[in-house]
C-alpha positions in Angstrom: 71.4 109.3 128.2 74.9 108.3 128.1 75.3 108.6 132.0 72.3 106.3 132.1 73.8 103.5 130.1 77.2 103.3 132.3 75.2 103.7 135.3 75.8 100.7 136.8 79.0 98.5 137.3 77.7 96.1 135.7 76.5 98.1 132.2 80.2 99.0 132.1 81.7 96.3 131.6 79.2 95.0 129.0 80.0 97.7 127.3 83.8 97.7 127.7 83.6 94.3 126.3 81.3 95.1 123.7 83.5 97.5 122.6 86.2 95.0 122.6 84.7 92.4 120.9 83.7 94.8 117.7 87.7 95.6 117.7 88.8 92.3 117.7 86.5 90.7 114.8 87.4 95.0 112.8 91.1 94.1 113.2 90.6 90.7 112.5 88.6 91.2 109.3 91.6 93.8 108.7 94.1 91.4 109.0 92.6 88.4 107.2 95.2 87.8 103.8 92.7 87.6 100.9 93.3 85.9 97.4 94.1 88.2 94.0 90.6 89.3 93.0 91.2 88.8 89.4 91.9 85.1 89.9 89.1 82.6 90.6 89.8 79.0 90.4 87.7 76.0 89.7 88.8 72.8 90.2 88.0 71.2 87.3 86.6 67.7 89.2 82.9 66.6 89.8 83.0 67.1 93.8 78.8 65.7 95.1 76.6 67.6 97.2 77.4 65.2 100.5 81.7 65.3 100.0 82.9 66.2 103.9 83.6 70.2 103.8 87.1 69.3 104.5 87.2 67.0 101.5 86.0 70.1 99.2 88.4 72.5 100.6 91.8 70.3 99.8 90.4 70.1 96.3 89.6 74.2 96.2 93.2 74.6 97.8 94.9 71.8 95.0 93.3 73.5 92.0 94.8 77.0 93.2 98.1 75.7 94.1 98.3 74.4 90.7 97.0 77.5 89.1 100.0 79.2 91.5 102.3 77.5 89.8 101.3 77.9 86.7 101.7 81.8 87.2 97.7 82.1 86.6 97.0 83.5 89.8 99.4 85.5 92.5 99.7 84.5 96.0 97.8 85.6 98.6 97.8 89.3 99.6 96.9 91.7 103.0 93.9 93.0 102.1 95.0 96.4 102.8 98.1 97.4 100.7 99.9 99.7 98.9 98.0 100.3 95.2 101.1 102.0 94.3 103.1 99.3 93.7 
């Protein structure tokens, strides 16, 4: 089965990059820093349906840099740490 599936040059290197590709977007995923769980933010302002994506995000990002520095919610984390601490 297996010696069917890498028969060919071609099948090979599909799956070399195949391989690849789910490594990258694993490690990636890994990597990503992540926000406190027990803090969610809302910003507090009437944002409509149509506001640009970008628009929305500044606001998101405002609200929790203000709840940051009000010591309501810690800074962003690796998502893999040590609990110990």
């Amino acid at each position: 089965m297996i010696s069917r599936l890498l028969s060919t040059l071609r099948r090979r290197v599909t799956a070399v990059l195949t391989m690849m590709a789910a490594v990258v977007a694993c490690g990636s995923w890994a990597l990503w820093p992540v926000y406190d769980s027990s803090c969610v933010v809302y910003s507090g302002a009437y944002i409509p349906m149509n506001t640009p994506k970008a628009e929305a995000d500044a606001a998101m990002q405002r609200a929790y840099d203000k709840a940051l520095t009000d010591g309501a919610c810690g800074p962003k984390r690796a998502r893999f740490h040590d609990w110990t601490q």
